[in-house]
KOLSEBA-892630 format. One record per residue (C-alpha): residue number from 1; x, y, z. Coordinates in steps of 0.02 Angstrom, whole numbers, padded with zeros to 5 digits. Layout:
REM KOLSEBA-892630
REC num      x      y      z
REC NUM      X      Y      Z
...
This chain:
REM KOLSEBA-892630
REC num      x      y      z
REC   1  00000  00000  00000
REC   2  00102  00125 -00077
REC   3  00059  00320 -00063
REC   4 -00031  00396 -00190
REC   5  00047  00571 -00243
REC   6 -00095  00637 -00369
REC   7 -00220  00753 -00288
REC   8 -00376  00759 -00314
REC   9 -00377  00943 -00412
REC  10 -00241  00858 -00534
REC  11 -00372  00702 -00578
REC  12 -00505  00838 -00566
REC  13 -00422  00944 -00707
REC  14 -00352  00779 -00792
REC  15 -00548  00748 -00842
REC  16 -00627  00917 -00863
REC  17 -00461  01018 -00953
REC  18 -00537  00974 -01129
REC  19 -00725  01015 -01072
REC  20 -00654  01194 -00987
REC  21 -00569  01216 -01136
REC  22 -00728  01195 -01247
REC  23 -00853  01291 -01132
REC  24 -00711  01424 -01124
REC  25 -00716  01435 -01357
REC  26 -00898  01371 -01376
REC  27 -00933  01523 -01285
REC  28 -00823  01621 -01384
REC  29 -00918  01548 -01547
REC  30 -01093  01568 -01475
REC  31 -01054  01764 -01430
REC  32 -00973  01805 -01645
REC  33 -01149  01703 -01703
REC  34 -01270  01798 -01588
REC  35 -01195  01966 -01622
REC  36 -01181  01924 -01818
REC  37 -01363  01856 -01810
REC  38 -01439  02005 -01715
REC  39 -01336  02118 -01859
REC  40 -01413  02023 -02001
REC  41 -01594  02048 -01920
REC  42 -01571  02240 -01912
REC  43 -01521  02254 -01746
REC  44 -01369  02364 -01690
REC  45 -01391  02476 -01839
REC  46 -01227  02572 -01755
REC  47 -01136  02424 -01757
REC  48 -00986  02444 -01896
REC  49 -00967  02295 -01982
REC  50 -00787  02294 -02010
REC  51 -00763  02270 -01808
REC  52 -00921  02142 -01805
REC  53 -00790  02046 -01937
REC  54 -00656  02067 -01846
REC  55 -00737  02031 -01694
REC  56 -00793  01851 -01767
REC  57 -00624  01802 -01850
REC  58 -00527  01832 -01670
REC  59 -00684  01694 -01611
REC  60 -00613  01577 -01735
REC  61 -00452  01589 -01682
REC  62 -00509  01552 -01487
REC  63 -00588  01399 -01548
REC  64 -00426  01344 -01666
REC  65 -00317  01396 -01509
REC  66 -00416  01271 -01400
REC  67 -00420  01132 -01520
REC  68 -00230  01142 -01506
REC  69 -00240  01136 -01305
REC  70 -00350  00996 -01320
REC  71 -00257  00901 -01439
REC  72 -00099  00911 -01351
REC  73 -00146  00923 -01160
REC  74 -00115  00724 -01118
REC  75  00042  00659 -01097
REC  76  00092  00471 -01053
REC  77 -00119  00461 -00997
REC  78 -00091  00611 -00873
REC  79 -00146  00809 -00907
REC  80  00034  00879 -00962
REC  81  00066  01036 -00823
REC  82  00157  01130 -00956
REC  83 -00024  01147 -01065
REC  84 -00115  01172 -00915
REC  85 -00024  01340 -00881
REC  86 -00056  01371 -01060
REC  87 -00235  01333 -01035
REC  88 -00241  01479 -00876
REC  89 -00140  01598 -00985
REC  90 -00276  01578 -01123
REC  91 -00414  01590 -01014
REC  92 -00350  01761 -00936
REC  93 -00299  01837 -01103
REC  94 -00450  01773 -01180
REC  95 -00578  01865 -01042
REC  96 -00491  02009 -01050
REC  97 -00498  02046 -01237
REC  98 -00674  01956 -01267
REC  99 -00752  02041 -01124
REC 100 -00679  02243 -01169
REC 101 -00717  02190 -01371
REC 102 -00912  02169 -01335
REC 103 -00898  02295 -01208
REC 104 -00847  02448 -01313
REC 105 -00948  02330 -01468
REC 106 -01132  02316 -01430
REC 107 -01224  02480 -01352
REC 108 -01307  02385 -01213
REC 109 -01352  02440 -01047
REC 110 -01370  02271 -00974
REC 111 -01173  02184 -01026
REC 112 -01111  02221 -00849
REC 113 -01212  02081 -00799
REC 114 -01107  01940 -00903
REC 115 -00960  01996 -00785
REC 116 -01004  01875 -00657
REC 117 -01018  01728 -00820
REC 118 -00827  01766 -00870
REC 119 -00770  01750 -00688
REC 120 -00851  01597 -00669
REC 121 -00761  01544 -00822
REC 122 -00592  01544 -00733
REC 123 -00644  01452 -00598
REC 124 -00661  01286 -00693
REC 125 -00478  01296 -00663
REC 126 -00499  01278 -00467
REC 127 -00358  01406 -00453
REC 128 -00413  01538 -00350
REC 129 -00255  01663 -00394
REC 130 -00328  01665 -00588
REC 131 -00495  01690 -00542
REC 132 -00419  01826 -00448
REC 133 -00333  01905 -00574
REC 134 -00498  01876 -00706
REC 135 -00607  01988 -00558
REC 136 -00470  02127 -00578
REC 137 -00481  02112 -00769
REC 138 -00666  02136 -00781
REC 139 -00685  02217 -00650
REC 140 -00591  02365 -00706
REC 141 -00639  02343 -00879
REC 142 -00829  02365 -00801
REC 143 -00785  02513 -00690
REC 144 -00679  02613 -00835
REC 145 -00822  02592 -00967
REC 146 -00938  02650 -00851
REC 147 -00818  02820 -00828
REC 148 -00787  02856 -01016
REC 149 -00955  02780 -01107
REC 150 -01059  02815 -00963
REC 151 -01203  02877 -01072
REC 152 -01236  02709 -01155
REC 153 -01167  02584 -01012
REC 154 -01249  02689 -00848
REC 155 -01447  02692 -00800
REC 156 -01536  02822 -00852
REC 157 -01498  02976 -00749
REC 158 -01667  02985 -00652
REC 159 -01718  03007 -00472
REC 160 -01671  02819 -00454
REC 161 -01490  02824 -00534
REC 162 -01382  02830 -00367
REC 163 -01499  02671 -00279
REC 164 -01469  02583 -00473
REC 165 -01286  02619 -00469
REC 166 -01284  02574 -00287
REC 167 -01360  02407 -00325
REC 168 -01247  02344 -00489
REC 169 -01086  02398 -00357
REC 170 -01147  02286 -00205
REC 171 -01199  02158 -00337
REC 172 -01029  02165 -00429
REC 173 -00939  02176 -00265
REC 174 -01032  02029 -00172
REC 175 -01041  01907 -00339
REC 176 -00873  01929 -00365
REC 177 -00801  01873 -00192
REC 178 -00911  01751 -00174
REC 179 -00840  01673 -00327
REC 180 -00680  01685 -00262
REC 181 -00692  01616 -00107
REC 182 -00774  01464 -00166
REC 183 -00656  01436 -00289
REC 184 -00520  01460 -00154
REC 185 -00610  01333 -00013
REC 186 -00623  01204 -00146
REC 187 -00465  01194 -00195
REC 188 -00392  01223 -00027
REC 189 -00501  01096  00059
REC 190 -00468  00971 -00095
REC 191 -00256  00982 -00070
REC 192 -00281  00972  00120
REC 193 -00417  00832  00122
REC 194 -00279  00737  00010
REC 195 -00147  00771  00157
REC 196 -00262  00735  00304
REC 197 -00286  00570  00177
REC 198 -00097  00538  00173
REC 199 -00076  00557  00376
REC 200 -00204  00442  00432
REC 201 -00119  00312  00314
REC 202  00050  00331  00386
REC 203  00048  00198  00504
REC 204 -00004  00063  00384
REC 205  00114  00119  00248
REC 206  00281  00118  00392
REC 207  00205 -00053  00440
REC 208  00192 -00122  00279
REC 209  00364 -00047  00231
REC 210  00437 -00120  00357
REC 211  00370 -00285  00341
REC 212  00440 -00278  00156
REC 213  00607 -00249  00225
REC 214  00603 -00385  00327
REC 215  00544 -00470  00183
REC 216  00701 -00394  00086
REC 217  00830 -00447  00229
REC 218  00785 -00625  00248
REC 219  00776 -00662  00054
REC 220  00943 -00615  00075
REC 221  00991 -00704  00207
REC 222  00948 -00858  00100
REC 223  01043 -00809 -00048
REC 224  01188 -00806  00079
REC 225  01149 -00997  00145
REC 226  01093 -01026 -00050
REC 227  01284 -00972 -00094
REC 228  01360 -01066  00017
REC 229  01275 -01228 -00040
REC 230  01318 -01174 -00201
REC 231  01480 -01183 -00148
REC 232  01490 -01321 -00043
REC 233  01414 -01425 -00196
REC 234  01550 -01356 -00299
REC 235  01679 -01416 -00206
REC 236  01632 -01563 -00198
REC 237  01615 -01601 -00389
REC 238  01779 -01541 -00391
REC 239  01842 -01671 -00266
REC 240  01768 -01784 -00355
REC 241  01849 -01774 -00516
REC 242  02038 -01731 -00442
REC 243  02175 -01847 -00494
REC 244  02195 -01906 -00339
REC 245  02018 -01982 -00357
REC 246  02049 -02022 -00518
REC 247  02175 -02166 -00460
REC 248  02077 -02229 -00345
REC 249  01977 -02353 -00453
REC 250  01959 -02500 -00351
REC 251  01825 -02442 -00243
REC 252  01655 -02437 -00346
REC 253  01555 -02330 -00216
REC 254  01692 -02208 -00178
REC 255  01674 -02171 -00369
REC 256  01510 -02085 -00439
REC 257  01444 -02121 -00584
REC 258  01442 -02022 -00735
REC 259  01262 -01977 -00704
REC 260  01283 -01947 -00523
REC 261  01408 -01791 -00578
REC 262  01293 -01739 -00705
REC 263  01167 -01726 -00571
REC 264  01298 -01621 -00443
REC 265  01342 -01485 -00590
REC 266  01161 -01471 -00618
REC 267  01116 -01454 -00435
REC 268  01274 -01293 -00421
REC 269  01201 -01223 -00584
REC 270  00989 -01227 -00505
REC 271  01074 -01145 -00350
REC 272  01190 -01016 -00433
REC 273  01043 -00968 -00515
REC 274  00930 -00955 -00365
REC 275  01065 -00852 -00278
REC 276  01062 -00715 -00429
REC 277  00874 -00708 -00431
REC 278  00842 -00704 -00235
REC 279  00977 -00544 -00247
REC 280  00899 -00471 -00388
REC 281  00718 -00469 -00299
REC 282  00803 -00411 -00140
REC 283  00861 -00284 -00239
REC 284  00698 -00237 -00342
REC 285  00591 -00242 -00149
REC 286  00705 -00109 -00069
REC 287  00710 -00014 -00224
REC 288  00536  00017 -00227
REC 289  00523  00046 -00033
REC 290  00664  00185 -00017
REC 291  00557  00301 -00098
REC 292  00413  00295  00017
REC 293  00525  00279  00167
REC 294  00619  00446  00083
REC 295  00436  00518  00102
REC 296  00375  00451  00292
């Protein structure tokens, strides 16, 4: 019972990096269709078309972007690290443009509101230091447009424009952290659940480390006895067929037989072998437990 050093956020993101990836540029592609749709109807008559085109064409290449990410993010059956940073990269570069593009694009009042659906975005990624950095994107891409296109991105300037503006703040404000700090208890509760996991199994894993040791020393306390029968057996063959043995032809029984040598070099040979294989498991056993013991 070996410990198990993947946590749970790494099989989390091992399963979900390609769907995160594809919620992340099928949103991209649903937002150039809607806006090109809505054009096509006669709606946004002050739209320019040249930055609707544009607009669409930087959609494709989110989608062809995170076809590559998907195509390359396994490596040897596990999520390679090196495209998951180059999944959070894209995903904060990718809010920030998409979200100031439509901003300053489509003359809508009500846009703010899809701030809280690009945070939530980045927190697929269980890391709570991007969705961090995706609130300080938006937000101040949300607070700026309302300073220098306040006419088309503000209420109306009534008797109930302060308690409006007051509202969208607290609701910006509150759906914002909230965000964040689930994003941050999950992932911190996940990585410490994992360690709390690890602890409790401590005692097993020293027991059963040191019963593998054990294991280890008396496997090679029998390829030392194995060796020395080895030995033993071929000394005696080699007795056996010295000249001074040689001579000595009278006696029948104090000379073996042909066969019974054959059967002696045989015997040395099974036990040499034994000895090399008992010292190569010995070998292979405390191998695999220094790690772990590195580790307890």
């Amino acid at each position: 019972m070996l410990l198990n050093t993947t946590s749970a956020i790494d099989r989390y993101m091992s399963k979900v990096y390609r769907w995160v990836i594809l919620i992340i540029t099928g949103a991209c592609a649903c937002a150039g269709i809607t806006f090109s749709l809505l054009k096509l109807l006669g709606f946004y008559q002050d739209v320019n078309w040249g930055l609707l085109i544009i607009f669409v064409f930087t959609c494709l290449v989110y989608v062809g972007i995170g076809n590559y990410l998907i195509s390359r993010c396994m490596l040897d059956g596990k999520l390679d690290p090196k495209m998951l940073t180059y999944g959070k990269i894209f995903l904060a570069i990718i809010l920030l443009i998409q979200y100031n593009f439509i901003l300053y694009l489509v003359p809508s009042k009500d846009f703010w509101a899809f701030a809280f659906f690009f945070v939530i975005l980045s927190s697929f990624f269980l890391d709570y230091r991007l969705v961090l950095v995706s609130i300080v994107e938006i937000g101040v891409s949300l607070a700026f447009s309302w300073l220098v296109n306040g006419a088309v991105r503000l209420p109306a300037r009534d008797e109930l424009f302060i308690p409006e503006m007051v509202l969208r703040v607290i609701c910006v404000a509150l759906s914002f952290m909230a965000i964040f700090f689930i994003t941050f208890f999950i992932s911190k509760f996940l990585t410490d659940s994992k360690h709390d996991e690890t602890r409790e199994r401590l005692p097993d894993i020293d027991k059963t480390i040191g019963i593998i040791n054990d294991i280890a020393d008396s496997l090679d306390a029998l390829a030392v006895n194995a060796s020395k029968l080895a030995y033993e057996t071929t000394e005696t063959l080699n007795t056996i067929k010295s000249p001074a043995n040689e001579k000595d032809e009278s006696s029948e029984a104090a000379q073996p037989s042909a066969k019974t040598e054959a059967q002696l070099a045989a015997q040395g040979k099974e036990l040499a072998d034994t000895v090399a294989g008992i010292r190569n498991l010995t070998s292979l056993l405390k191998e695999s437990v220094a790690p772990e013991s590195a580790k307890l």
